[in-house]
C-alpha positions as CSV (number, residue, x, y, z in Angstrom):
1,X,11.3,12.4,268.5
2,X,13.2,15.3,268.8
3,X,13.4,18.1,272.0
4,X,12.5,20.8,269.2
5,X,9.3,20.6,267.2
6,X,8.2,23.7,264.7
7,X,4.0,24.7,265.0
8,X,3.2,25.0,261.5
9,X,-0.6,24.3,261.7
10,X,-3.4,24.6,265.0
11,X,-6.7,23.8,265.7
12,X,-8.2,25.8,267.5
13,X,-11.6,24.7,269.2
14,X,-12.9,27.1,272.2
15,X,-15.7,27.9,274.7
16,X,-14.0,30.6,276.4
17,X,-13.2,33.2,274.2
18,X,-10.7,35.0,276.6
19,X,-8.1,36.1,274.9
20,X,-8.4,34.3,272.2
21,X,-7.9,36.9,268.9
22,X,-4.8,38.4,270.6
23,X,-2.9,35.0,270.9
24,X,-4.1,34.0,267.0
25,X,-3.0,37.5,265.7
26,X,0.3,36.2,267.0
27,X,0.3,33.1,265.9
28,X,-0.8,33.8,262.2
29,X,1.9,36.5,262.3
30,X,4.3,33.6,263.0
31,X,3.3,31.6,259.9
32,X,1.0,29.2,261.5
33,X,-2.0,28.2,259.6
34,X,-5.4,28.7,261.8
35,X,-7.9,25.5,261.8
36,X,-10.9,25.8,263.8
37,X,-14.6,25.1,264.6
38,X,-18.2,27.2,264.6
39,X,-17.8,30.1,267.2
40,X,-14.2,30.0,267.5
41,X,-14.0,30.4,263.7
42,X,-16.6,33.1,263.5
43,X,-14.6,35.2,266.3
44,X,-11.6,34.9,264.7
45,X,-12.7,35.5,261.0
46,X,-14.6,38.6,262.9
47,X,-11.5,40.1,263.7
48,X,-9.9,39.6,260.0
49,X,-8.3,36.8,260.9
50,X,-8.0,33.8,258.1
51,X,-9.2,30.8,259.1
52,X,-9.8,27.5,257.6
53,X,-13.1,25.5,258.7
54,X,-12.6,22.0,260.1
55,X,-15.3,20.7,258.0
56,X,-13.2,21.9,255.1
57,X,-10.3,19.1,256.5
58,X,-13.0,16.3,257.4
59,X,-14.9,16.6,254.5
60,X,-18.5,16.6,256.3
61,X,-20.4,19.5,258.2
62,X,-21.0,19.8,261.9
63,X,-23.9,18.0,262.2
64,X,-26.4,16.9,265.1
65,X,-26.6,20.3,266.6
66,X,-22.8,20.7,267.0
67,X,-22.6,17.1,268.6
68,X,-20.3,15.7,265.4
69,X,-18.0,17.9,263.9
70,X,-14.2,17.1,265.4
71,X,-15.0,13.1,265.7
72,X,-13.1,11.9,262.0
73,X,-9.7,10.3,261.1
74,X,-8.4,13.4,259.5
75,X,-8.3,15.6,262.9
76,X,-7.5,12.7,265.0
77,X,-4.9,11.0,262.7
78,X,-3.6,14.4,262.5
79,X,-3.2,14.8,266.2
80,X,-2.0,10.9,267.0
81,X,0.5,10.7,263.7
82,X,4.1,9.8,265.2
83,X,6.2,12.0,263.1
84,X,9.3,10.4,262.9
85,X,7.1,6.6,262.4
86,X,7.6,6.4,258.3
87,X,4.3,3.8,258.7
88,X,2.3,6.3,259.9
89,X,4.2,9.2,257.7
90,X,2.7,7.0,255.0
91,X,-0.4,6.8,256.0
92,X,-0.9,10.3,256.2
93,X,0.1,10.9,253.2
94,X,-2.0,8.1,251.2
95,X,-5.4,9.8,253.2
96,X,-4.0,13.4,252.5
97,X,-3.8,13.6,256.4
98,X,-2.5,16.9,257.5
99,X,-0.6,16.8,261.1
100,X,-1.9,19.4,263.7
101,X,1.0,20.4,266.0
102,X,-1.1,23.0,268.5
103,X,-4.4,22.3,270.1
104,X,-5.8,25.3,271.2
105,X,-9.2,23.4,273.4
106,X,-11.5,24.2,276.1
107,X,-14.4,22.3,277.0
108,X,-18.2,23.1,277.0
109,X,-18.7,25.3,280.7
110,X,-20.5,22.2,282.1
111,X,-19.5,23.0,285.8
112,X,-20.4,26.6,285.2
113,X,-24.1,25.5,283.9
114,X,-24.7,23.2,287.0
115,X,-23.6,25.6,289.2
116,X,-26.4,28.2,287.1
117,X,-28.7,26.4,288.5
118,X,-29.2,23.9,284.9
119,X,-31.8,21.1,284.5
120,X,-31.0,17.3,283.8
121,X,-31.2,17.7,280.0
122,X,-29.5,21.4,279.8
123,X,-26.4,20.0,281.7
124,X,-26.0,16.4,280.1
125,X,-26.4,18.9,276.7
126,X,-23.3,20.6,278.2
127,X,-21.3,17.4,278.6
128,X,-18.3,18.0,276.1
129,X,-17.1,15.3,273.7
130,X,-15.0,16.0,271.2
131,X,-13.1,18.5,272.9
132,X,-12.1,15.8,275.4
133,X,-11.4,13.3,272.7
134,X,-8.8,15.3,271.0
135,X,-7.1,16.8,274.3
136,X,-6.7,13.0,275.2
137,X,-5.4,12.6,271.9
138,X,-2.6,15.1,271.5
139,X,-1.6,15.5,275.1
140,X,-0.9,11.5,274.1
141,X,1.5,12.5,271.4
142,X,3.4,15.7,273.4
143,X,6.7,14.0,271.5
144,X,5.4,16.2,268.3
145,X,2.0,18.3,269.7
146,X,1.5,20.9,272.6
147,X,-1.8,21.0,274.1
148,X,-3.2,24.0,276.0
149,X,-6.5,23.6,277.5
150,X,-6.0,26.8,279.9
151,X,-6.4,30.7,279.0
152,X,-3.7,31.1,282.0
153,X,-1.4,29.1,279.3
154,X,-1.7,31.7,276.6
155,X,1.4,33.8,277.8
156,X,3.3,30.7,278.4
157,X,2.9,29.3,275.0
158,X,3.9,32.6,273.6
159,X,6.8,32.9,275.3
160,X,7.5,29.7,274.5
161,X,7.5,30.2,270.6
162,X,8.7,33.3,270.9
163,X,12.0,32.0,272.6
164,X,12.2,28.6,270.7
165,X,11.5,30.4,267.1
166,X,8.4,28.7,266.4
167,X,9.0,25.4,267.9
168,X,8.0,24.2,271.2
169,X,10.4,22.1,273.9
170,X,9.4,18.7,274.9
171,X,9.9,19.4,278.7
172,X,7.2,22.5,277.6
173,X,5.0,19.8,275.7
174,X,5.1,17.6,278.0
175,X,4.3,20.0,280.9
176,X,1.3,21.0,279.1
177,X,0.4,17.2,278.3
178,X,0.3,17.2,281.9
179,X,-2.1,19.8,282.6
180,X,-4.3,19.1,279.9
181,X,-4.8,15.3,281.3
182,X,-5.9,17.2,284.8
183,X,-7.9,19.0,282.9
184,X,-9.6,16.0,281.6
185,X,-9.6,14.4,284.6
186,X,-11.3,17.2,286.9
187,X,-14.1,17.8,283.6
188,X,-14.7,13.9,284.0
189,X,-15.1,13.7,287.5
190,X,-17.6,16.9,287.3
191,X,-19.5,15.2,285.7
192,X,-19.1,11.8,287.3
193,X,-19.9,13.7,290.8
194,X,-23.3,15.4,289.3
195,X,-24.4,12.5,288.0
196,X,-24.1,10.3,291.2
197,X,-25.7,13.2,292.8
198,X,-29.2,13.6,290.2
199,X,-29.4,9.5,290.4
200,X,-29.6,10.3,294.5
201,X,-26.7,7.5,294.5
202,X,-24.6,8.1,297.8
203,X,-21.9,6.0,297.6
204,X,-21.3,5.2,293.8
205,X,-19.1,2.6,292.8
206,X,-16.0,5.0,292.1
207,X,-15.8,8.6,293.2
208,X,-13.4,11.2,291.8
209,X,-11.7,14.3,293.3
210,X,-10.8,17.1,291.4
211,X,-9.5,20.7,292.2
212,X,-7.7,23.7,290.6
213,X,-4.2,25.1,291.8
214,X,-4.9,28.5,293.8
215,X,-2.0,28.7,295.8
216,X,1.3,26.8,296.4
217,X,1.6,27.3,299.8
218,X,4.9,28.2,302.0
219,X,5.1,25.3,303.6
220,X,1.8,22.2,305.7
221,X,1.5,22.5,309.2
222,X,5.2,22.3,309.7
223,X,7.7,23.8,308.0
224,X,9.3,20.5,306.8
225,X,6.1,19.5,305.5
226,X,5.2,20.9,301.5
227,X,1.5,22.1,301.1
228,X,-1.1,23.7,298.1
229,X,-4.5,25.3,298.1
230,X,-7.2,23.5,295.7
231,X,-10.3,24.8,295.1
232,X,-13.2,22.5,293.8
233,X,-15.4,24.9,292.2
234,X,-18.2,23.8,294.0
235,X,-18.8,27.9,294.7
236,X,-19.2,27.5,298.3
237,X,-18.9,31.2,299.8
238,X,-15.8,30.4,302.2
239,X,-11.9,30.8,302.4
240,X,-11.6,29.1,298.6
241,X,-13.9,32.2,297.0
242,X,-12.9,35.0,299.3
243,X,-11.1,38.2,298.0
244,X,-8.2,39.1,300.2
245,X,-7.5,42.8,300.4
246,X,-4.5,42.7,302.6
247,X,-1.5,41.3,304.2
248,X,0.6,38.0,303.8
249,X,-0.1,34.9,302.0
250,X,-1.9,32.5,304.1
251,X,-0.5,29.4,305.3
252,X,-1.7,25.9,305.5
253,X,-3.3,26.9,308.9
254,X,-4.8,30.0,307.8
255,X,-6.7,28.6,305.5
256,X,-8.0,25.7,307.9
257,X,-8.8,28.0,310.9
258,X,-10.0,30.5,308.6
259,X,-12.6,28.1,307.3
260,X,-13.7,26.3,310.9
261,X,-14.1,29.9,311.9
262,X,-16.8,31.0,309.1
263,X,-18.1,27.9,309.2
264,X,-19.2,28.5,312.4
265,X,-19.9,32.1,312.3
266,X,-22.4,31.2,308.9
267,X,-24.6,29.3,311.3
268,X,-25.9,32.5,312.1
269,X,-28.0,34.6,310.0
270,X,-27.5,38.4,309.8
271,X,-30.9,39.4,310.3
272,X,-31.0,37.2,313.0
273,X,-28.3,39.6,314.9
274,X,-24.4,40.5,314.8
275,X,-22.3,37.3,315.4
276,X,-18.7,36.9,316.0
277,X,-16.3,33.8,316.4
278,X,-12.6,33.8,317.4
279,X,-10.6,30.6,316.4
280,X,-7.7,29.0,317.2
281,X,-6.3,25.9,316.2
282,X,-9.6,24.7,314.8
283,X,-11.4,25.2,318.0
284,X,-13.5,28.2,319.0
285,X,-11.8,30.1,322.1
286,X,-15.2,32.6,321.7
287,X,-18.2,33.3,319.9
288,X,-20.7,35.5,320.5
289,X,-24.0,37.3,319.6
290,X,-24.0,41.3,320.3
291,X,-26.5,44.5,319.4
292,X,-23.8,44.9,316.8
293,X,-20.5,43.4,315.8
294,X,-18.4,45.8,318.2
295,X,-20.8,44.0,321.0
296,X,-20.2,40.6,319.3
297,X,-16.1,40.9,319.2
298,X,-15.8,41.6,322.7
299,X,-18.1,39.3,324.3
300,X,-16.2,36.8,322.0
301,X,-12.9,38.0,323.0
302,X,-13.9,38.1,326.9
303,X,-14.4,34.2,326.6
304,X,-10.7,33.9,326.5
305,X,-8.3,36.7,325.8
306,X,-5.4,34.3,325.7
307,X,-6.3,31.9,323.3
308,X,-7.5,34.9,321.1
309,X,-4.1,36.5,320.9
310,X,-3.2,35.5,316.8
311,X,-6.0,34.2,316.5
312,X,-8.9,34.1,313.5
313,X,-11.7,36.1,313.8
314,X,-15.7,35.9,312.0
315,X,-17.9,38.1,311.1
316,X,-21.2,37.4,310.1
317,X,-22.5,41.2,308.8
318,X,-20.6,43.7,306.9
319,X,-17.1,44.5,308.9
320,X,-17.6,48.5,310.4
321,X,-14.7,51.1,311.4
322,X,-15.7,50.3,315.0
323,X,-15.0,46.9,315.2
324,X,-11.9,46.8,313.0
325,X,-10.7,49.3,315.6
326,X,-11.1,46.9,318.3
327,X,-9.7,43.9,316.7
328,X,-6.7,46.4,316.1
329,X,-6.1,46.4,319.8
330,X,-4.5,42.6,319.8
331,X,-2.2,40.7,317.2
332,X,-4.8,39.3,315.0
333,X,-4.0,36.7,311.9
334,X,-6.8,36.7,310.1
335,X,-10.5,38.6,309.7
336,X,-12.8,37.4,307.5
337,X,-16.7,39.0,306.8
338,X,-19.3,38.7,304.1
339,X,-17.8,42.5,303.5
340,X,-15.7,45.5,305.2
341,X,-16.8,49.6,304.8
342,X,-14.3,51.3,303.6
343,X,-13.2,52.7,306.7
344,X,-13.0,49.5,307.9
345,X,-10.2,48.8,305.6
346,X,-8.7,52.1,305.7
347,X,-7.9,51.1,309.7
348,X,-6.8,47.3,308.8
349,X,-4.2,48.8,306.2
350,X,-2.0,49.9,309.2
351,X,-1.8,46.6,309.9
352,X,0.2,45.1,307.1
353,X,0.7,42.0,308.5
354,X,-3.4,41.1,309.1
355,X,-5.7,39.1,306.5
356,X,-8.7,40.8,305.7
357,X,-10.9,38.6,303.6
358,X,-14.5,39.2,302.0
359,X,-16.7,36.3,300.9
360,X,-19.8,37.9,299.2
361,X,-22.1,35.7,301.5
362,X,-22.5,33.3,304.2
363,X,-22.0,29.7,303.6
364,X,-25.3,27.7,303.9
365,X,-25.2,25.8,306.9
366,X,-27.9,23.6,305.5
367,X,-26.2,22.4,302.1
368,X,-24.8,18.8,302.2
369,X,-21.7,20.0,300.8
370,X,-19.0,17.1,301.4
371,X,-16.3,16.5,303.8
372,X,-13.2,14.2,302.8
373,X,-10.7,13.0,304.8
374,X,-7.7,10.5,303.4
375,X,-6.7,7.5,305.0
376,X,-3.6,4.9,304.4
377,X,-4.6,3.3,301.3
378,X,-7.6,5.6,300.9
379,X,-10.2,8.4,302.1
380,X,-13.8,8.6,303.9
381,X,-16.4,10.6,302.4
382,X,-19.3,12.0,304.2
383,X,-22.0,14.7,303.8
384,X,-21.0,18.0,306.0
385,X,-22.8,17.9,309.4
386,X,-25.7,20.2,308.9
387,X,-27.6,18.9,311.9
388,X,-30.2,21.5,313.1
389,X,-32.3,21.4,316.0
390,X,-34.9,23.7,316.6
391,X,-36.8,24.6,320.3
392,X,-39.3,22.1,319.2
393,X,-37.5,19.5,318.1
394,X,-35.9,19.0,321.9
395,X,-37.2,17.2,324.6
396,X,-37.5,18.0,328.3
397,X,-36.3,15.4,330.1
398,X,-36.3,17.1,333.8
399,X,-38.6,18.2,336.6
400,X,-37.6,21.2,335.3
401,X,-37.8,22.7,332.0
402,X,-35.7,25.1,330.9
403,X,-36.7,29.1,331.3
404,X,-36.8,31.4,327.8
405,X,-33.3,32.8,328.4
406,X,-32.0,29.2,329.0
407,X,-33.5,28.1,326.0
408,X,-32.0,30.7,323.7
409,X,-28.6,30.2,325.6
410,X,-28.7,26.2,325.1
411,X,-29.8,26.4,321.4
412,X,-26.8,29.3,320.9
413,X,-24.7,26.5,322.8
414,X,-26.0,23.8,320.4
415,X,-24.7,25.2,317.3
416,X,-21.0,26.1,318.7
417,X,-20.5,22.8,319.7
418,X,-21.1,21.3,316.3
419,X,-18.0,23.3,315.6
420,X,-15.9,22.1,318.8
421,X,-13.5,19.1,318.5
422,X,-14.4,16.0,321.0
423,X,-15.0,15.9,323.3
424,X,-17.2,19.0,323.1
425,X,-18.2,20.9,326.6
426,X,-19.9,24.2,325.9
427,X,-20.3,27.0,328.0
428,X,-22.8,29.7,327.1
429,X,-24.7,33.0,329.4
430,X,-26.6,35.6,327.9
431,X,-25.9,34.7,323.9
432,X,-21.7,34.1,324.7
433,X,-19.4,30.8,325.1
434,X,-18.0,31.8,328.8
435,X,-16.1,28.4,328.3
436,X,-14.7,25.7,326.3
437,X,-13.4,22.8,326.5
438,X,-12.2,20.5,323.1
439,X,-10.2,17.8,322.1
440,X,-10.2,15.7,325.2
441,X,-10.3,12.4,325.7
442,X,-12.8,12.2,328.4
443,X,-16.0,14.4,328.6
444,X,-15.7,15.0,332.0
445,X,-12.2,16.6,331.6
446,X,-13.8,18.8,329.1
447,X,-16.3,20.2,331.5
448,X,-13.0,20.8,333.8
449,X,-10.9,22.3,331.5
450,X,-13.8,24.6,330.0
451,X,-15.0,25.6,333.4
452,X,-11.3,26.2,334.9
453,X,-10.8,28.4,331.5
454,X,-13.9,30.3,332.4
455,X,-12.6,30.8,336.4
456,X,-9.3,32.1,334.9
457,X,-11.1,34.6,332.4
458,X,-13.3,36.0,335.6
459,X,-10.5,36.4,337.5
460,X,-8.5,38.3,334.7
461,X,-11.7,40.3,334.2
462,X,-12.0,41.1,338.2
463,X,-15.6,39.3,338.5
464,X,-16.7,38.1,341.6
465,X,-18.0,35.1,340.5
466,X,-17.2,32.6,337.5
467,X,-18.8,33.0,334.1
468,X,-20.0,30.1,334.7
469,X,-22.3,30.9,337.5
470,X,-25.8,30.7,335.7
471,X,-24.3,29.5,332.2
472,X,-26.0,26.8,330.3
473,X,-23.7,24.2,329.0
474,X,-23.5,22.0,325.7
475,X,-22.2,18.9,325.2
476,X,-21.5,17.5,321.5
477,X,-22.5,13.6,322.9
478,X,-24.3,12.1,325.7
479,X,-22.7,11.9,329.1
480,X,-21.9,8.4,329.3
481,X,-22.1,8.8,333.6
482,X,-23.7,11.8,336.0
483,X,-19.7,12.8,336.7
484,X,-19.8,15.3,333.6
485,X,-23.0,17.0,334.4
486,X,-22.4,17.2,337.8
487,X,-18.8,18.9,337.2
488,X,-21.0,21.4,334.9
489,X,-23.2,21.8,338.1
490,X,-20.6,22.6,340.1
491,X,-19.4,25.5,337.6
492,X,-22.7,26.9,337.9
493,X,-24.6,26.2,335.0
494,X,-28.3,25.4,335.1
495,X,-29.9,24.1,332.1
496,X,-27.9,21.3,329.7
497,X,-28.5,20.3,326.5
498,X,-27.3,17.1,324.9
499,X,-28.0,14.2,322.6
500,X,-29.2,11.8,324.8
501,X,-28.8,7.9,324.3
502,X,-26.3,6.5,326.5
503,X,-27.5,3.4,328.7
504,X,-27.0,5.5,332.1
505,X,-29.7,8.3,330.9
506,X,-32.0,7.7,333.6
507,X,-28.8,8.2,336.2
508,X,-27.8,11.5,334.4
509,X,-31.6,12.5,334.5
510,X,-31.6,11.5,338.2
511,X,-28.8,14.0,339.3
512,X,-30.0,16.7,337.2
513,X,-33.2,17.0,338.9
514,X,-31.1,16.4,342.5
515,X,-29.0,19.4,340.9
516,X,-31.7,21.4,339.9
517,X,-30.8,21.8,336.8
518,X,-32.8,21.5,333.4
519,X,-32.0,19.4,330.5
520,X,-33.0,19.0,327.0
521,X,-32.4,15.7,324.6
522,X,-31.3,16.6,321.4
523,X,-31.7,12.8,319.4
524,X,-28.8,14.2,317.3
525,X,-24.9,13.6,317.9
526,X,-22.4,16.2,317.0
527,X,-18.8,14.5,317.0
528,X,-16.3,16.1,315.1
529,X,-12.4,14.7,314.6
């Protein structure tokens, strides 16, 4: 094996045409002789290119709808041949095997057809074969053949052959082996992943991860720590699609508030009402439902100003002039919307340093898209918590039940707190989180810390009273003991909802009525760590 190895014949074997007569004008123009397959060949004889048909090399026709046609010794012994092996020089020669020193290959669009919406027998029609077979095969032998299995690769290759003379490097060749076994890797576990999914098979014997480079981030959480961006491909409207229009590169953080933030803003339909959520760190410091998003961002932001200085913020209708205005008024790192007027952006370009990202859509709080989180030695797997309750699915469990304006607030409260680390505590008057509390080790420091929050926001605000006073509050599990609620109580709120469940229910029930207040039993938990 040598560094240097001339391209004097490809085979060239596509799906996606992209770009594809422009880099074999260049290629013929550099002496290389053109092998290729059914579309691919008819594109590129279209456009006066010669061509020779790989059932002119095998000696049989495509056959079986397609499904036969690269599978034969004299592609794969071309591909495989070690050149500088004399045993397999020989046998070459004695079958009139021609080597093949570029494979131009990319696969049937199987992702692309499950994601169109495809039926069991149109997708596993769409499961690629021979294109993987001969990837596998000459990314094997990158001592003698470069493999490109990317359209993005085009300009590399040609610069490549351009600067070696018509020879590629090994450190190039091997490079592309590289990507081209990724390739095959993410295509197979696809596919793999769908599968598992039409059987209805939960937890299949081995599961595969796959994702595409979209950004090579700066630097992880730290600055001493190295981080990327992978999307899956799964089409999820979110942070992975989104088209940014402005500003710096996000960072590792970004990305991750970015997506808590319209996670939680996308559990609110727009023709439901304007919605607005302001994160930091993961955790929501204010969300909010308004007459219009202007409304929204402020009774977000009025939750607590502090926290929301550099923080992320949600929309979940198209982004007006008004509100980017207002979000102007503070250092903001990110905004992100289904969409933004044009005016909208006009006012966000004066602030170079802001993210404004569309998405197209909400994300569908009711998919079971998957949630993966790696452990020493390995990861945990499970379905994205896309718990719903609706006003009938609670139960009143005081004297009292809860009045119509409690019962919007607590549902409102309900769906935040899915979205708050645990322990979760809640706050919520008049269609607004008035306080939060996350993270904590014990619940009933949550209802401190959120209620002290709210105390500090009224007294920066100049109210008489706390937020609080005539809130509703949330909380992500049951309260294991009456000391939680009762803290709530003493902040002023007057309806609860929770899951229910714990041992000392009948206790917690007990001081509720004593309190006043009215509760609600969920049946469903809402950790999240």
């Amino acid at each position: 094996m040598t560094d240097l190895f001339p391209v004097r014949r490809a085979l060239i074997s596509v799906s996606d045409k992209t770009g594809l007569v422009e880099l074999a004008h260049v290629l013929a123009a550099g002496g290389i002789e053109l092998l290729s397959t059914g579309g691919s060949a008819k594109t590129l004889r279209d456009a006066g290119l010669e061509v020779r048909d790989v059932a002119e090399v095998t000696g049989f026709p495509e056959m079986m709808d397609g499904r036969v046609k690269t599978l034969h010794p004299n592609v794969h012994g071309g591909l495989l041949a070690l050149r500088d092996n004399a045993g397999h020089v020989a046998a070459m020669q004695a079958h009139g095997i021609g080597g093949i020193d570029l494979l131009i290959v990319n696969l049937y669009p199987f992702e692309e057809t499950v994601a169109a919406g495809g039926d069991y027998a149109t997708c596993v029609e769409n499961i690629d074969i021979g294109g993987p077979a001969m990837i596998r095969a000459a990314a094997k032998n990158h001592g003698f053949v470069t493999t490109v299995v990317d359209v993005q690769d085009y300009d590399a290759l040609l610069a490549e052959l351009a600067a070696q003379e018509g020879q590629t490097s090994y450190a190039f060749r091997q490079a592309m082996a590289q990507r081209a076994y990724a390739h095959t890797a993410g295509y197979d576990a696809a596919v793999s992943t769908w599968m598992a999914q039409a059987l209805g098979e939960p937890a299949p014997s081995r599961h595969s991860l796959s994702g595409r480079l979209a950004q090579r981030l700066r630097y992880g959480e730290n600055p001493h720590q190295s981080a990327s961006f992978y999307v899956d491909g799964s089409g999820r409207p979110g942070v992975a699609s989104a088209i940014q229009h402005q500003g710096k590169e996000l960072s590792y953080n970004n990305i991750n508030d970015t997506d808590a933030a319209f996670e939680l803003v996308s559990e609110f339909a727009p023709e439901d009402g304007a919605a607005c959520a302001i994160i930091k760190h993961a955790n929501p410091c204010g969300v909010a439902r308004g007459a219009d998003l202007s409304a929204a961002y402020r009774a977000a932001f009025d939750c607590d100003r502090t926290s929301a200085f550099g923080g992320i913020v949600a929309f979940n209708q198209t982004l007006d002039a008004r509100t980017a205005q207002e979000i102007t008024g503070i250092f903001t790192e990110v905004v992100i919307a289904p969409d933004a007027t044009a005016e909208a952006m006009e006012i966000f370009a004066a602030k170079k340093n802001l993210r404004l990202l569309t998405t197209g859509a909400l994300a569908d709080p009711a998919t079971a898209a998957q949630v993966i989180r790696q452990v020493s030695g390995g990861f945990l797997l499970q379905n994205k918590d896309n718990g719903l309750r609706l006003q009938e699915d609670l139960s009143v469990v005081t004297k009292r039940a809860p009045s119509e304006q409690e019962m919007a607030d607590l549902l409102f409260a309900w769906k935040v707190a899915k979205h708050v680390k645990s322990n979760a505590i809640v706050y919520v008057k008049e269609g607004a989180t008035v306080g939060v509390g996350a993270g904590q080790m014990s619940r009933v420091d949550s209802c401190r810390i959120a209620a002290r929050k709210a105390q500090d926001m009224s007294e920066l605000l100049g109210l008489e009273a706390p937020l609080t006073q005539g809130s509703v509050v949330a909380s992500d599990a049951f309260f294991p003991f009456a000391d939680g609620l009762l803290t709530a109580a003493e902040a002023g709120a007057t309806a609860v909802i929770q899951p229910g469940g714990s041992m000392r229910d009948e206790d917690v029930i007990a001081a509720a009525d004593a309190a006043g207040l009215a509760m609600v039993f969920t049946g469903m938990r809402h950790f999240r760590h």
